[in-house]
SELUM-582509 format. One record per atom (N, C-alpha, C): atom name; residue in three letters; x, y, z. Coordinates in pm, whole numbers, plus 50000, padded with zeros to 5 digits. Layout:
BEGIN
NODE  at   aa   east  north     up
NODE  CA  ALA      X      Y      Z
...
***
This chain:
BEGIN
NODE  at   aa   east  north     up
NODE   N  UNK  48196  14992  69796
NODE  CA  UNK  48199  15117  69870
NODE   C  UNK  48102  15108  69988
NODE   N  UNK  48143  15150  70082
NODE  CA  UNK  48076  15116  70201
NODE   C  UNK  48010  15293  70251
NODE   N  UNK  47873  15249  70329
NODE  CA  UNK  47796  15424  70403
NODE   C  UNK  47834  15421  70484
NODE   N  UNK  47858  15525  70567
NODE  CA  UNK  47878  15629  70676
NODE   C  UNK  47762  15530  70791
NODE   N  UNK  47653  15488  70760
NODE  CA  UNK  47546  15398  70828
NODE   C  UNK  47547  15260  70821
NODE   N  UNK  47680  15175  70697
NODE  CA  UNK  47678  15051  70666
NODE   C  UNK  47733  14984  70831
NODE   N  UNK  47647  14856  70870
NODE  CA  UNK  47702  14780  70978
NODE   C  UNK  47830  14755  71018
NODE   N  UNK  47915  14718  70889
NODE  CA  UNK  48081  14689  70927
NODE   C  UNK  48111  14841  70882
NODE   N  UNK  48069  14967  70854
NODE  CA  UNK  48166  15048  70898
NODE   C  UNK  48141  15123  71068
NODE   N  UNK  48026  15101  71074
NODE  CA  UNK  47995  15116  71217
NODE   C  UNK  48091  15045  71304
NODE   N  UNK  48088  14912  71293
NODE  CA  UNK  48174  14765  71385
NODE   C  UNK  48344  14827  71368
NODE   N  UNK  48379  14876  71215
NODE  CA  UNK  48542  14899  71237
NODE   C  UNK  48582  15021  71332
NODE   N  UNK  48465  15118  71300
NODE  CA  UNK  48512  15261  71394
NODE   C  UNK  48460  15239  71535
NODE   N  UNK  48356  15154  71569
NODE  CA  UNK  48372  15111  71697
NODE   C  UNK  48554  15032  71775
NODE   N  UNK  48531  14942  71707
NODE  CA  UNK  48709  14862  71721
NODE   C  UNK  48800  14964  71746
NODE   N  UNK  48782  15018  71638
NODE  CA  UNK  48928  15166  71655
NODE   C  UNK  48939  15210  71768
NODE   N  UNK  48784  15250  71776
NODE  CA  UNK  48739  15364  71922
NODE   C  UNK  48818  15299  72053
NODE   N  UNK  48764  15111  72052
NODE  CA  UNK  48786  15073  72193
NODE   C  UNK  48996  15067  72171
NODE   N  UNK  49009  15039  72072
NODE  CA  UNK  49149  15016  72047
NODE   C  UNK  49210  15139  72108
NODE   N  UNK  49213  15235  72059
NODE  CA  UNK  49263  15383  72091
NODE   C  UNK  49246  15394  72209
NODE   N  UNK  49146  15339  72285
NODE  CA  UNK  49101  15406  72448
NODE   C  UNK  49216  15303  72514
NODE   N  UNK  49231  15187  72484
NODE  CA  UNK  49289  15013  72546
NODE   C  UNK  49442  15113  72544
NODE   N  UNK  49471  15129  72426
NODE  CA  UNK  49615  15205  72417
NODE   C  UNK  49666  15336  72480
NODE   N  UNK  49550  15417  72537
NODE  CA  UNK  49562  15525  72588
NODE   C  UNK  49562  15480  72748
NODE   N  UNK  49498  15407  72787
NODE  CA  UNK  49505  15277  72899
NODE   C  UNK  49594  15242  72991
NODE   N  UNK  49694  15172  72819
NODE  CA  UNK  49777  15142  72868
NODE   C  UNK  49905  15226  72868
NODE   N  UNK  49934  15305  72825
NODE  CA  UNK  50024  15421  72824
NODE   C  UNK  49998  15535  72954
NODE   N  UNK  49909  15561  72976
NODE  CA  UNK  49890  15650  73117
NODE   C  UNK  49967  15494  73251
NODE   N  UNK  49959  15369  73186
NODE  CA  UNK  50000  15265  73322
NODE   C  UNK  50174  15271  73339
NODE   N  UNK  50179  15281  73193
NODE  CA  UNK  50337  15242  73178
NODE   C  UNK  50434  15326  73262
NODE   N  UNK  50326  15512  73196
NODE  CA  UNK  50426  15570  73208
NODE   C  UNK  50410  15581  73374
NODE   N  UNK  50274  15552  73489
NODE  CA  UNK  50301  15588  73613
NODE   C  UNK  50422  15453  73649
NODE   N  UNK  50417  15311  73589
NODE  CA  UNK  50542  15238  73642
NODE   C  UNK  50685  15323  73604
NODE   N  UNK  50701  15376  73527
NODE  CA  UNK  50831  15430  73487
NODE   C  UNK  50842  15529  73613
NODE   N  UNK  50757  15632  73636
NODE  CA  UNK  50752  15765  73747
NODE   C  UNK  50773  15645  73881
NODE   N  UNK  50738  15536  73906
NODE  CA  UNK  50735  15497  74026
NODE   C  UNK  50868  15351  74010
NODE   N  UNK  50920  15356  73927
NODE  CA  UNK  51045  15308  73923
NODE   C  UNK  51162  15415  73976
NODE   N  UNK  51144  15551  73911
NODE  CA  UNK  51238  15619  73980
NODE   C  UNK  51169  15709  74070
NODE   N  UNK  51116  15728  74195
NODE  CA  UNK  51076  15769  74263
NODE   C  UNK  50952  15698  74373
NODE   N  UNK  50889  15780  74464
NODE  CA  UNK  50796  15717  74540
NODE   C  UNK  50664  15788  74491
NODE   N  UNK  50531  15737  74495
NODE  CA  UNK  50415  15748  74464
NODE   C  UNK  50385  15905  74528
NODE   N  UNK  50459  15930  74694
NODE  CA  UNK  50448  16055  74723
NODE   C  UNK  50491  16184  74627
NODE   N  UNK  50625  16111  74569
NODE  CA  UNK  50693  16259  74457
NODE   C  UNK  50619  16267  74351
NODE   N  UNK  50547  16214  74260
NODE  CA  UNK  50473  16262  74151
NODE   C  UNK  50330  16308  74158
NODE   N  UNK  50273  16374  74099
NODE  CA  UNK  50145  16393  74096
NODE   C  UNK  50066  16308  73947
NODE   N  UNK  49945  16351  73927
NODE  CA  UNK  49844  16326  73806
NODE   C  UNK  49871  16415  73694
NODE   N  UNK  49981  16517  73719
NODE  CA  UNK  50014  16612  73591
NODE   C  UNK  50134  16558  73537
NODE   N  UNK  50245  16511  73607
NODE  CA  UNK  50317  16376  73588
NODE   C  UNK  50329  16321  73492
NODE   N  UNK  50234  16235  73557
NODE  CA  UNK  50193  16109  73493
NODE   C  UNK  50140  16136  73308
NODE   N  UNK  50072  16261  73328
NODE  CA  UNK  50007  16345  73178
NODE   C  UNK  50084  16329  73133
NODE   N  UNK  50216  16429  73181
NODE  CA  UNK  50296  16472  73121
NODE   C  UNK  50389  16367  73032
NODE   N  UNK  50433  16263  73145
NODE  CA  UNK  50520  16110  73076
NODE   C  UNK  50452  16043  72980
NODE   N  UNK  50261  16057  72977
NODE  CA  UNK  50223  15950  72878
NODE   C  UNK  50209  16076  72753
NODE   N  UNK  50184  16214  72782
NODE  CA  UNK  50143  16269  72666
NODE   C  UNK  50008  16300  72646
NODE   N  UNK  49894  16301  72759
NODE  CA  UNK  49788  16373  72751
NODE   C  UNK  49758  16399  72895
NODE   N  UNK  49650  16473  72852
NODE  CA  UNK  49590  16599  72968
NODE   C  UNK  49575  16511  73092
NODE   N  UNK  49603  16604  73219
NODE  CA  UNK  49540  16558  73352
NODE   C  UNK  49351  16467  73314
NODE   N  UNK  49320  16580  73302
NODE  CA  UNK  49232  16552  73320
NODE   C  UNK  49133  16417  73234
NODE   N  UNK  49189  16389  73143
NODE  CA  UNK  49213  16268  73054
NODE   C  UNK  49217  16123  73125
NODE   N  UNK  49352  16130  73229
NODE  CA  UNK  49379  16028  73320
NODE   C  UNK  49252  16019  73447
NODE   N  UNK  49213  16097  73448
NODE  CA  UNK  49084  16139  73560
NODE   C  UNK  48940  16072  73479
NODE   N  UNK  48951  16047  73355
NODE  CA  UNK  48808  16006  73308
NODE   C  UNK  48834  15819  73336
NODE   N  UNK  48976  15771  73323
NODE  CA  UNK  49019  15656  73248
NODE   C  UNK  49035  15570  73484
NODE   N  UNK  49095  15702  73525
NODE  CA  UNK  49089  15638  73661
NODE   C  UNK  49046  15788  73770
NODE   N  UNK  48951  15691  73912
NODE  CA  UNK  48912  15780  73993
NODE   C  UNK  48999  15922  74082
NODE   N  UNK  49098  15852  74074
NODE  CA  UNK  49249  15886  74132
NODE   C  UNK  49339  15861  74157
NODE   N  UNK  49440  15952  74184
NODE  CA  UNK  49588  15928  74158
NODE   C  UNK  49606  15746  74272
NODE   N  UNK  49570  15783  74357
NODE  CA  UNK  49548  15619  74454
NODE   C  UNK  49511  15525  74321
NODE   N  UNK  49431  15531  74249
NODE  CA  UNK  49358  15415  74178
NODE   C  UNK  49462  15390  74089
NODE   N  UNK  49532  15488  74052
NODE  CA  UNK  49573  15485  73932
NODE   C  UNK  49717  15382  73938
NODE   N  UNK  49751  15466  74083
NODE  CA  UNK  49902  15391  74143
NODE   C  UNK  49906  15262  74143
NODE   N  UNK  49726  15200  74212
NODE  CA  UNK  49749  15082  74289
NODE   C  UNK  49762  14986  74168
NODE   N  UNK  49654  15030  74059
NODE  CA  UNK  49655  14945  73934
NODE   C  UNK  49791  14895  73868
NODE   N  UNK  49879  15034  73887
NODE  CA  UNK  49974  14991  73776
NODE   C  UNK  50067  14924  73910
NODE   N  UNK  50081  14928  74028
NODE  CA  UNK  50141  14830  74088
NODE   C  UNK  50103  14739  74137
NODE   N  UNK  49973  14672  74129
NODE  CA  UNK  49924  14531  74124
NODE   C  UNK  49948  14493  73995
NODE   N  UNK  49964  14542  73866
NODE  CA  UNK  50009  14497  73762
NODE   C  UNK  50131  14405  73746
NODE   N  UNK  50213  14531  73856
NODE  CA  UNK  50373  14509  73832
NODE   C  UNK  50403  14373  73893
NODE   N  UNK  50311  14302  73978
NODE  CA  UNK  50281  14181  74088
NODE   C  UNK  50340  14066  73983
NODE   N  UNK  50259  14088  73858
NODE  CA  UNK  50296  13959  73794
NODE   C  UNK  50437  13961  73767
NODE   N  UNK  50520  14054  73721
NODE  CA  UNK  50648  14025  73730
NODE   C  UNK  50716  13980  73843
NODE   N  UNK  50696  13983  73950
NODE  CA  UNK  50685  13980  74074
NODE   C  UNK  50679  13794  74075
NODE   N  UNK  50566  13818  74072
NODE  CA  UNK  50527  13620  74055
NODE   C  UNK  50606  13545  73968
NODE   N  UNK  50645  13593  73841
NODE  CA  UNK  50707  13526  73765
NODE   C  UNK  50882  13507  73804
NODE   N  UNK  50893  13582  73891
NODE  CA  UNK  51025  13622  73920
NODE   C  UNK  51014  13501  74035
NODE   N  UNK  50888  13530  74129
NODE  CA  UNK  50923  13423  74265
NODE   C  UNK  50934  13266  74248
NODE   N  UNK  50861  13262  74115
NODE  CA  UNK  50854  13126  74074
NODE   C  UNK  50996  13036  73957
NODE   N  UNK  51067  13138  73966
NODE  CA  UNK  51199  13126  73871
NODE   C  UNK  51266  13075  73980
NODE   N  UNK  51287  13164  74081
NODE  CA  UNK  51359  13152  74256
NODE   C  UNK  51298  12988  74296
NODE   N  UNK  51231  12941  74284
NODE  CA  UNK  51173  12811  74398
NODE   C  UNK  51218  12773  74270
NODE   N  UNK  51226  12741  74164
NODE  CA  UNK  51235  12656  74062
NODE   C  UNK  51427  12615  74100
NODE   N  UNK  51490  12704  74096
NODE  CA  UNK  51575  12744  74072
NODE   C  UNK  51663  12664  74204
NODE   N  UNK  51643  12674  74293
NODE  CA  UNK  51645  12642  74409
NODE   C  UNK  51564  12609  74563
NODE   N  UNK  51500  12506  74561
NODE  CA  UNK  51352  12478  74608
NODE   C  UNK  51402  12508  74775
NODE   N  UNK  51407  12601  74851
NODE  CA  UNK  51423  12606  75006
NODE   C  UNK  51347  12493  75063
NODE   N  UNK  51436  12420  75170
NODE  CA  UNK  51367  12329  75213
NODE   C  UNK  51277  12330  75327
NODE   N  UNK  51264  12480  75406
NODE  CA  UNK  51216  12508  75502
NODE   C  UNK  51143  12640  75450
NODE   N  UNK  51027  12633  75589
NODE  CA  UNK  50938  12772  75559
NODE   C  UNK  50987  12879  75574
NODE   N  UNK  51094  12889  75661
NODE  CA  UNK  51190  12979  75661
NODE   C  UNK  51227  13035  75576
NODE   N  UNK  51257  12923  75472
NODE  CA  UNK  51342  12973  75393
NODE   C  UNK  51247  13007  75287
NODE   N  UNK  51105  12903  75264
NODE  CA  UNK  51065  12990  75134
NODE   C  UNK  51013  13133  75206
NODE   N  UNK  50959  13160  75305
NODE  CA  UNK  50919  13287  75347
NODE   C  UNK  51040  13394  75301
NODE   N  UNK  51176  13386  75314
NODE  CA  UNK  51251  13473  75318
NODE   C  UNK  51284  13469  75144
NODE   N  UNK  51264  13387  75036
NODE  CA  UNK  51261  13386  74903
NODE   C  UNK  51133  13462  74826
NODE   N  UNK  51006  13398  74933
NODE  CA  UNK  50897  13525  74917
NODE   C  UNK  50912  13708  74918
NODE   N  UNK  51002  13670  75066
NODE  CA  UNK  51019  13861  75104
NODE   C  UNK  51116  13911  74981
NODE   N  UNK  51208  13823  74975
NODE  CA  UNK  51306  13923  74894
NODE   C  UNK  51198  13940  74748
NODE   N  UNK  51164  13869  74672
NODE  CA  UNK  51106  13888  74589
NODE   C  UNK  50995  13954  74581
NODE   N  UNK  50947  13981  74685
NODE  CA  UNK  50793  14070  74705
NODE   C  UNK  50856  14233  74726
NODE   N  UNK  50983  14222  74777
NODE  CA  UNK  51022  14346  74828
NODE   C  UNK  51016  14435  74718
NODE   N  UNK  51049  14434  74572
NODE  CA  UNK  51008  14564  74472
NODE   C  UNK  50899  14662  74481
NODE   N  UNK  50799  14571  74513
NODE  CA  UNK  50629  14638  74480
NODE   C  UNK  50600  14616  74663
NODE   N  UNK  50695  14622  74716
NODE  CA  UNK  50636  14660  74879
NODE   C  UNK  50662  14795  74913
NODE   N  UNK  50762  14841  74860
NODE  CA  UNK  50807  14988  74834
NODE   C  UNK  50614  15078  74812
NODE   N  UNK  50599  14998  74721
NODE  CA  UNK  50473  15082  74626
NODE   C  UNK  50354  15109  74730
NODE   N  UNK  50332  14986  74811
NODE  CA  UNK  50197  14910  74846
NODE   C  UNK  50248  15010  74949
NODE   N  UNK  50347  14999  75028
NODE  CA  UNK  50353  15160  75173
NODE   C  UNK  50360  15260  75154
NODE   N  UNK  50377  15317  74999
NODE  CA  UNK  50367  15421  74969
NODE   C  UNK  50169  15415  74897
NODE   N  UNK  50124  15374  74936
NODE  CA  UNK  49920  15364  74889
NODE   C  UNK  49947  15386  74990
NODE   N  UNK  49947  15271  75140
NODE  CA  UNK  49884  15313  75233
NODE   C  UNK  49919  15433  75297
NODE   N  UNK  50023  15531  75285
NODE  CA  UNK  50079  15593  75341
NODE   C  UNK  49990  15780  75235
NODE   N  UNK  49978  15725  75108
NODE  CA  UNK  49913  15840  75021
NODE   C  UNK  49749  15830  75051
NODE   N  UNK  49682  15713  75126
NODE  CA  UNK  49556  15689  75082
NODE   C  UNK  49511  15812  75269
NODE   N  UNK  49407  15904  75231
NODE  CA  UNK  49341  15928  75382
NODE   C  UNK  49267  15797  75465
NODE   N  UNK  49216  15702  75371
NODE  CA  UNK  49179  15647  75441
NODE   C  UNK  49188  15482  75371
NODE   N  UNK  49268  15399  75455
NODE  CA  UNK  49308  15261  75348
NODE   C  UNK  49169  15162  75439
NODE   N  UNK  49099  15145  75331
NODE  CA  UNK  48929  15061  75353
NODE   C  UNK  48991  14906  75350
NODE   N  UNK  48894  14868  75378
NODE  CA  UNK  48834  14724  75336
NODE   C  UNK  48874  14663  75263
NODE   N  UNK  48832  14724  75143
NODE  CA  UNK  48814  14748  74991
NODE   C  UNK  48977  14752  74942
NODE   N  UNK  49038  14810  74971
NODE  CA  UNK  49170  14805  74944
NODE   C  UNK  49287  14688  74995
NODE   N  UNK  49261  14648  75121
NODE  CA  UNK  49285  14562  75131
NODE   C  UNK  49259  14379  75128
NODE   N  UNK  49120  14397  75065
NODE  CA  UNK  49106  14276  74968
NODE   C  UNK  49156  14283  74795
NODE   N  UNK  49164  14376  74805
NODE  CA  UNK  49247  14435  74675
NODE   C  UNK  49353  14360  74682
NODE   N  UNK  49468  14376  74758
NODE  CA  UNK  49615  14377  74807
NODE   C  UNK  49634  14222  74806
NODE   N  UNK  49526  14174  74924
NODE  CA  UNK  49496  14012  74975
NODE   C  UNK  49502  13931  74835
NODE   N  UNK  49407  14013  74722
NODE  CA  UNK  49379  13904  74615
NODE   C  UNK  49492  13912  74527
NODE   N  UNK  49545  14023  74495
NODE  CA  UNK  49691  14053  74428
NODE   C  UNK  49804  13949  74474
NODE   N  UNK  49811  13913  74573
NODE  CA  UNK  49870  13853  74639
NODE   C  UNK  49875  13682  74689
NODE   N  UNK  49747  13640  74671
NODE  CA  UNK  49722  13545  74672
NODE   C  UNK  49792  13433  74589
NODE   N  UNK  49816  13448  74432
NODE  CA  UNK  49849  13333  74359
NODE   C  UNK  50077  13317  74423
NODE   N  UNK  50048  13456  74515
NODE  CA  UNK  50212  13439  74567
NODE   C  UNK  50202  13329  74705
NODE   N  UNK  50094  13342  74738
NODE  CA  UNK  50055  13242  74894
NODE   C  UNK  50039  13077  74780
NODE   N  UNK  49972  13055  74685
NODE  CA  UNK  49963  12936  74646
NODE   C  UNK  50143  12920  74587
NODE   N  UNK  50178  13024  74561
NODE  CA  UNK  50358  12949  74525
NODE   C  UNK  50406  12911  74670
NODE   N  UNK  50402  12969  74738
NODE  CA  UNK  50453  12962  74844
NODE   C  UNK  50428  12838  74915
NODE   N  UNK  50259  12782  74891
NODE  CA  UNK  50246  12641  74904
NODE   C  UNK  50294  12558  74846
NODE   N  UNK  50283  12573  74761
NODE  CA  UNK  50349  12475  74615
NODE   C  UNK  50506  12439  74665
NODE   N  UNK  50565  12560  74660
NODE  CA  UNK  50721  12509  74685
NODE   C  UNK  50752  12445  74820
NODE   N  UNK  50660  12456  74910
NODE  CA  UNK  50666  12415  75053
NODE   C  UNK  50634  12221  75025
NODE   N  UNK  50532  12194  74935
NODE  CA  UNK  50518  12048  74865
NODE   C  UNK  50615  12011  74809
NODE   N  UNK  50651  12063  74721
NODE  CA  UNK  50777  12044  74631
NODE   C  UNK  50859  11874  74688
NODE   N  UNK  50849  11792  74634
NODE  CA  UNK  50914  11675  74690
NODE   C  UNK  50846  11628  74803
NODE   N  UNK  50762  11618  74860
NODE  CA  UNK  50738  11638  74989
NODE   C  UNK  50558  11599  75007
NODE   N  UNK  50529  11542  75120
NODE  CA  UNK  50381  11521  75198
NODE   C  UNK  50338  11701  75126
NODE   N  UNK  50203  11713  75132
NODE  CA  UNK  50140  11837  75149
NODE   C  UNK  50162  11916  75247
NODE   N  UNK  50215  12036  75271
NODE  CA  UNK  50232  12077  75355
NODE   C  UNK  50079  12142  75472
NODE   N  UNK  50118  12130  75611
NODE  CA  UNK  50002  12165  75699
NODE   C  UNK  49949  12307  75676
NODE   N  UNK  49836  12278  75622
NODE  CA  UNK  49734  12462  75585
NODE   C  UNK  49760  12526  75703
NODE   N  UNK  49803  12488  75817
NODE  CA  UNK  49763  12595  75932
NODE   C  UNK  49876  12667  75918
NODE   N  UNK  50025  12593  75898
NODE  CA  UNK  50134  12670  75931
NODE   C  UNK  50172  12782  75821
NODE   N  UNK  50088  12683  75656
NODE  CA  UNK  50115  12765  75544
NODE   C  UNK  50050  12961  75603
NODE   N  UNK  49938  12915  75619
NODE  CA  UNK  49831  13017  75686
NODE   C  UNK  49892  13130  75763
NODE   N  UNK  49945  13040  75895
NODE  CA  UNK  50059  13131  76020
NODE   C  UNK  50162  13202  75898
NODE   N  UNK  50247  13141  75834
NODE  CA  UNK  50324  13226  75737
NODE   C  UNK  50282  13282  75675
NODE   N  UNK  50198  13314  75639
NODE  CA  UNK  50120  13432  75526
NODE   C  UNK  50076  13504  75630
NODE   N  UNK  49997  13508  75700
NODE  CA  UNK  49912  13611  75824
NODE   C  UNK  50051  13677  75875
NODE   N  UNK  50159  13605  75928
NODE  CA  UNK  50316  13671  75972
NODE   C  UNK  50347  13739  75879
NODE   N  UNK  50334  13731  75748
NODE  CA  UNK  50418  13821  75692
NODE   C  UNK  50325  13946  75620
NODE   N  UNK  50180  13942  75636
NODE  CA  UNK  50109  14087  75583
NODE   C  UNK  50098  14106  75769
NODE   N  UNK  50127  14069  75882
NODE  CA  UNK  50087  14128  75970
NODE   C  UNK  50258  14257  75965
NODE   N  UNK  50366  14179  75949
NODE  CA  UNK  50523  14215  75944
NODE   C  UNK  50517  14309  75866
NODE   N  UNK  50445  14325  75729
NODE  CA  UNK  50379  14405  75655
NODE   C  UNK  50336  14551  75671
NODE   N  UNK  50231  14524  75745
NODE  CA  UNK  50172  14622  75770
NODE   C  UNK  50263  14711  75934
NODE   N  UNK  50332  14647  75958
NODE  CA  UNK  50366  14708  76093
NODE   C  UNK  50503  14756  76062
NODE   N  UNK  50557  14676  75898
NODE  CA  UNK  50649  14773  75823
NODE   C  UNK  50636  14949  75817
NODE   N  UNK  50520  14938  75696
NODE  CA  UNK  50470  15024  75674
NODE   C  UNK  50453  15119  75751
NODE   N  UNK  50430  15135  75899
NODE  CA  UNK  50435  15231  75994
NODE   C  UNK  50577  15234  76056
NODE   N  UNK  50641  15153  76027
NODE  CA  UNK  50776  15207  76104
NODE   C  UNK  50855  15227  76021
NODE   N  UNK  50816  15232  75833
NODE  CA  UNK  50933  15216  75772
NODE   C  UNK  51069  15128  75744
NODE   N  UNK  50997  15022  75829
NODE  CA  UNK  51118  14889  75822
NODE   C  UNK  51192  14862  75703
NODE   N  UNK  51317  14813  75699
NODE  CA  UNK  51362  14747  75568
NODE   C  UNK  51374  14634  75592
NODE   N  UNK  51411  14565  75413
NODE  CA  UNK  51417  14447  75402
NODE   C  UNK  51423  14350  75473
NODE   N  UNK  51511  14398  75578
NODE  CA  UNK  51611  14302  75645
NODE   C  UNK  51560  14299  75784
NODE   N  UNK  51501  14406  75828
NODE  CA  UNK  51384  14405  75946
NODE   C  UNK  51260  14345  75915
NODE   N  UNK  51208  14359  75837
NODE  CA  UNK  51061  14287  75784
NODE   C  UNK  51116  14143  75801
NODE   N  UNK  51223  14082  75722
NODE  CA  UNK  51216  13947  75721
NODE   C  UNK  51246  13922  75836
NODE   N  UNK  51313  13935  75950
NODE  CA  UNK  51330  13890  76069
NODE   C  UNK  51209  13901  76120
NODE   N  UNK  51145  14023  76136
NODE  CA  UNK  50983  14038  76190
NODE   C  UNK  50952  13920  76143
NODE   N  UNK  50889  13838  76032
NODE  CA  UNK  50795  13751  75940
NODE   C  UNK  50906  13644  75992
NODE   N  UNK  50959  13595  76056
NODE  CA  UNK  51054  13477  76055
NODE   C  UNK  51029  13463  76223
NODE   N  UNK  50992  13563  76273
NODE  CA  UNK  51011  13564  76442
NODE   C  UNK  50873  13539  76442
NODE   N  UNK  50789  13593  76334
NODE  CA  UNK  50646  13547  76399
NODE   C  UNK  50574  13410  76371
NODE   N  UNK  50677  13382  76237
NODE  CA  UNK  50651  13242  76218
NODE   C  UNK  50704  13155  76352
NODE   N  UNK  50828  13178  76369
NODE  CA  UNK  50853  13093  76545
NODE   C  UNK  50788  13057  76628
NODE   N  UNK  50720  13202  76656
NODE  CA  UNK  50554  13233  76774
NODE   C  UNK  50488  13120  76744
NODE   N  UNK  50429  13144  76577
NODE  CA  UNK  50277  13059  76593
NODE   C  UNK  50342  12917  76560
NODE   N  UNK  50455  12864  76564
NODE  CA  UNK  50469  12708  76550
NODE   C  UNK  50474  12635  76653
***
């Protein structure tokens, strides 16, 4: 029989504690991917989001700073599907040009680009801070993007890998203010790769 003060019953109701919080966590994430599967980050609010996981606003407010924090998390999350998806694509069929992996990048990045213009577009003010956020989220998609550019092949030149990544968060971001689609972004990111070669 174990006390109310014994060490391992202390250690199990600690466990529980962090367990219950990890699960409450992750259920306020799920349910904002579900709200932002069918809709944009602008149509829902933080009562929402309560409402889909099953506890209070103000609950989601202890666990994240705000509805921004809350968004960006669960769609830098969604990145790894994202990655796993871009890396099925080059496997699948290795493009033999930057062209072409750039335009295997866009289509595959395009799910969670929806998300990322709907932050900058919800945030008053998109920092620094947010966009090393974005940069680092993003990054292990710039090393596929190298990778498949090697694929069979010499190493490819860092500068041009570089020019294609800078072309396509510059195509990016100049989306985002004009609302571009798919099919405009990749021509943007394909025309600017032209420029800097």
């Amino acid at each position: 029989m174990t006390r109310e003060g014994d060490p391992r019953t202390v250690l199990e109701k600690s466990v529980r504690i962090i367990r219950s919080r990890q699960e409450t966590r992750e259920r306020i994430l799920l349910s904002t991917q579900s709200l932002l599967d069918r809709s944009s980050a602008q149509a829902f609010q933080i009562r929402d989001v309560a409402r889909e996981a099953g506890v209070s606003a103000s609950l989601i407010i202890q666990y994240f700073n705000s509805k921004n924090d809350l968004v960006f998390e669960a769609a830098l999350r969604r990145l790894e599907g994202v990655h796993a998806d871009l890396l099925a694509r080059f496997a699948a069929a290795p493009p033999a040009t930057l062209a072409g992996v750039m335009e295997v990048f866009i289509d595959a990045a395009w799910p969670i680009s929806h998300i990322i213009r709907d932050l900058m577009a919800l945030s008053w003010w998109w920092s620094a801070a947010d966009e090393d956020r974005v940069n680092a989220a993003f990054r292990p998609r710039a090393d596929a993007v190298r990778a498949a550019l090697s694929a069979g092949a010499a190493e490819p030149d860092p500068a041009r890998v570089r020019a294609a990544m800078d072309a396509y968060f510059a195509a990016f971001r100049s989306g985002c203010v004009t609302g571009a689609s798919r099919e405009e972004m990749t021509a943007d990111v394909l025309a600017r790769i032209a420029r800097s070669a």
